[in-house]
N, C-alpha and C positions, 0 to 999 in steps of 0.2 A: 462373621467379619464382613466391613462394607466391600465392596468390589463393584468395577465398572468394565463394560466389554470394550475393548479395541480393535477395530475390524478396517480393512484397508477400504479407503475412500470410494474409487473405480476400481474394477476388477483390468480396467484398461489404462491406468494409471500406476505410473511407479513412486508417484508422492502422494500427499493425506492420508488421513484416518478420519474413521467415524467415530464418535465415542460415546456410548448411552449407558442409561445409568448415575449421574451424578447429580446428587443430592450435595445438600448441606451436610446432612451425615455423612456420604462419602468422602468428602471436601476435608473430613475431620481425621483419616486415618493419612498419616505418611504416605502408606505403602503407593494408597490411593492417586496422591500428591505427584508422590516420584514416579507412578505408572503414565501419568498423564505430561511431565516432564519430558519423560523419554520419548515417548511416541512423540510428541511438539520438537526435540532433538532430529529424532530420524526420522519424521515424514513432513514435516516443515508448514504443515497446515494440520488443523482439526476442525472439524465439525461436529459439535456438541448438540443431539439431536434427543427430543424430547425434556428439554431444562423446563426449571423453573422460569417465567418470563419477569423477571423483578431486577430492578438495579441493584438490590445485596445478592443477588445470587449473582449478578456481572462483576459485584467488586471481587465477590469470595473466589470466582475462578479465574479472575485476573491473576490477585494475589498467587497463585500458584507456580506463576513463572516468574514473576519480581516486582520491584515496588515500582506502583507509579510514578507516571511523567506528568504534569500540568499541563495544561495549554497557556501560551504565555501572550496570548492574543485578547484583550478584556473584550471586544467584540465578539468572538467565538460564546455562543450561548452557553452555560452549564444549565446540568441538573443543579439539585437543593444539593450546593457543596458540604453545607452540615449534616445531611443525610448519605452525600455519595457525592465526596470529594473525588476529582479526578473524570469524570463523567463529562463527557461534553454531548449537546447536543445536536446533529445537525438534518434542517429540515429544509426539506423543497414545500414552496406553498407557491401554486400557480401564479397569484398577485405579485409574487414580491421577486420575479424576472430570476436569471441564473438557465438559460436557455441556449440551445445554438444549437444548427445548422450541421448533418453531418452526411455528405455525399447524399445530398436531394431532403433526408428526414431530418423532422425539427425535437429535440429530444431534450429532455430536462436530466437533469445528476448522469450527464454522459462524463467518465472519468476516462483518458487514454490513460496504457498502458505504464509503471511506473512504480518505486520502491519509495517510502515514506523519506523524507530529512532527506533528500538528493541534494538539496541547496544546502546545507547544514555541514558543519565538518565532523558529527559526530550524529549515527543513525542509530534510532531508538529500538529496541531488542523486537518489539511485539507489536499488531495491535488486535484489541479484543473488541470484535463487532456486534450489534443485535439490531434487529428490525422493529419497529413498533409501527409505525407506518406504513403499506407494503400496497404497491400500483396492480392493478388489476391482471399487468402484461409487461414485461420487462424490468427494471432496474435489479437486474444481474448483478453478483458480482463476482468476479473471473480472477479467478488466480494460475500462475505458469511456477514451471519450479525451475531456476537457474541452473541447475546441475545437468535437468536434460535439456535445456536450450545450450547449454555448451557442448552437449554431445551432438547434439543436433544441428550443430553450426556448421557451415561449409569451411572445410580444411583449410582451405588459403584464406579463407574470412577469419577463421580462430587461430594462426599464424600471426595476423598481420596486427591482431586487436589485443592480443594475450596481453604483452606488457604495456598496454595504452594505459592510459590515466585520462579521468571525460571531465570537463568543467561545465556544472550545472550554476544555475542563477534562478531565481523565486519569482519566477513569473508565471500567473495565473490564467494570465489572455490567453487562451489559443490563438486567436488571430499571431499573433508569436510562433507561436511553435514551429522549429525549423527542422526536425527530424521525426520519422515516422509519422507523419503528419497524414491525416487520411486527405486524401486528391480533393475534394470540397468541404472544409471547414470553415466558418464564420460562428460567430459569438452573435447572436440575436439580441440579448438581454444579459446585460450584469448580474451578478446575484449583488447583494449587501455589503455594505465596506468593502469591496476589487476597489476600488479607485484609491481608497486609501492606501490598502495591503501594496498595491503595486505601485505606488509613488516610495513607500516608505524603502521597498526591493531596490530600486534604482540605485538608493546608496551603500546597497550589500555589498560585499567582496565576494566573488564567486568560490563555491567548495568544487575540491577534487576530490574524487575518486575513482580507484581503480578498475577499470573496465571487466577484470576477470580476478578472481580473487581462492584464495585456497583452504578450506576450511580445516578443521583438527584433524580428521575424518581423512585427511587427503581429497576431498573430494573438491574439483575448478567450479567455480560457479561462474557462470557468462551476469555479470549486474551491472546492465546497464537500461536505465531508464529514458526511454524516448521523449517524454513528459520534460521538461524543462529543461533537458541535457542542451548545452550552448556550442561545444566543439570538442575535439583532442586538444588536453596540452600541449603544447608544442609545436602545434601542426592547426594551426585556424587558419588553411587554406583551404583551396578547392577539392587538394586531393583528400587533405584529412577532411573536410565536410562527405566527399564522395565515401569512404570509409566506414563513418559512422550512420552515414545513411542507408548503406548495405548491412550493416548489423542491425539496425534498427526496423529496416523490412522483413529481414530475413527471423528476426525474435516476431513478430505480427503472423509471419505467412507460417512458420513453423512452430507457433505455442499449441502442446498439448496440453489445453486450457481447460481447467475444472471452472463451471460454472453454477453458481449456486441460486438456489430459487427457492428466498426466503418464505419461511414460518414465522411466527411470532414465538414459537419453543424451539426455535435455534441459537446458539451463538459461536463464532469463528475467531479461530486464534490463528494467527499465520506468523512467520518468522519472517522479519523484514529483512535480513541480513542475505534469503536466500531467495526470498517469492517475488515476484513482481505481480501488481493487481490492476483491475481496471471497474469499470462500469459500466455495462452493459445503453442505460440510458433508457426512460420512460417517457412515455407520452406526458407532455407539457400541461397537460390537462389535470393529472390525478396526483395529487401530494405522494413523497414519500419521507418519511423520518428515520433515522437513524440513532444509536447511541453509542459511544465508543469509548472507550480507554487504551491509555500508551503504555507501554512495559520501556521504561526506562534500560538504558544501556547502552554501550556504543561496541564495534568492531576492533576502531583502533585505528585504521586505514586513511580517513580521510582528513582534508586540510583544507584551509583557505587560502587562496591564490594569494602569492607574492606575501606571505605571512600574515594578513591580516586578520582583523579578530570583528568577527560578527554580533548584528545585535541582537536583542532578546527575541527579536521578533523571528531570525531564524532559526526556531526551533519550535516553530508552529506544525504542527502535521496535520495533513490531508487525505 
């Protein structure tokens, strides 16, 4: 019978798994399916170590957790969608800018910290990553698990934020970014279509959601993203900006952060509902490439300010 090992991620960590072992034949038994289910349920990230490095081996373990999402952006590259619908591609190439500036170092695919569809009123279940590209020395990618940044919050901090609700808005500048912001950031270089994606963001309506949230499990999750988060509802003053800005240092200074240091026989699946991610950022000099697919779905939680209804473009993911 096929079978695949599931072994915890860190031995210093209370989220991930590793998973080895999975074939196309394993891929073909249930049992196999729903082992790899669960562990994705209870430890909110996997690491699939030693795969197949092929884009049907990326659809086949996608499919495992539910059907794809599209990208709704026709700029955003695909793979051969007749081949491997649902694939998008995204590549750093030294020429074509997507650079900036972070407390002195000049870094290329630096991502801060942050949960997919934040702008969106409705956040997509999954996403499943692989490396084909990979920098000699950096471009990490960092995952925290919201269960123990909630545990990890300062008491009067997760008092004061438990029933907030945080309005995010799709904006890609850093130069923007007004929480958790590292002390020197600048944008150097655009990457490709920013200028479009953020004119067309301007006429968004911004989404809410809930800063802390409760999953089936009973377990709070702290989910908030410093990455585009705009303010508290209700509260876009001083003190609510002072607020959200103290949660947003304190998820930075206290994530015990899994970081992962691509192979080209890896691929990652994290739960967007509960992980928050970043990237690490490489040397401006050396390409890296990525490939991805969405696991369609939503929480249930979130909305658009003052009722409004968003366009296709937000439910572009990052």
């Amino acid at each position: 019978m096929p079978s695949v090992r599931v072994c915890p991620l860190q031995e210093d960590l209370p989220f991930g798994a590793r998973v080895s072992g999975v074939t196309h034949e394993t891929l073909g038994d249930e049992a196999v399916r729903r082992q790899i289910r669960e562990a994705f349920e209870d430890r909110g990230l996997i690491v699939f170590e030693d795969i197949e490095p092929s884009g049907q081996m990326h659809l086949a373990l996608s499919a495992v957790i539910g059907p794809l999402k599209d990208h709704p952006v026709p700029s955003v590259e695909r793979v051969n969608q007749d081949a491997m619908p649902g694939v998008i591609d995204m590549q750093y190439n030294p020429e074509d800018g997507g650079v900036v500036e972070v407390d002195g170092q000049r870094l290329a695919s630096w991502i801060p910290w942050h949960f997919d569809h934040c702008y969106n009123n409705e956040l997509n279940r999954a996403g499943v990553l692989r490396a084909l590209t990979i920098p000699p020395e950096g471009g990490l990618t960092r995952f925290v698990d919201g269960i123990e940044l909630y545990k990890a919050l300062s008491p009067g901090l997760r008092q004061r934020i438990e029933d907030r609700d945080i309005l995010y808005t799709l904006n890609l500048a850093y130069a923007d970014m007004r929480f958790g912001r590292p002390r020197h950031l600048q944008d150097i270089s655009f990457r490709p279509g920013l200028t479009e994606v953020l004119a067309q963001a301007k006429r968004q309506p911004r989404a809410v959601h809930p800063a802390v949230w409760t999953r089936a499990s009973g377990e709070k999750v702290l989910h908030v993203s410093p990455w585009m988060s705009a303010g508290i509802e209700g509260q876009e003053d001083a003190e609510g900006d002072r607020l959200l800005e103290a949660v947003c240092q304190e998820i930075i200074a206290k994530a015990n952060a899994y970081s992962h240091a691509w192979k080209p026989t890896d691929m990652l699946i994290w739960d967007n509902w509960r992980v928050l991610h970043s990237v690490s950022g490489a040397d401006p000099r050396y390409p890296r490439r990525m490939q991805r697919t969405t696991i369609s779905g939503d929480y249930g939680l979130g909305y658009f300010e003052n009722n409004g209804v968003g366009d296709k473009i937000l439910e572009m993911t990052v």
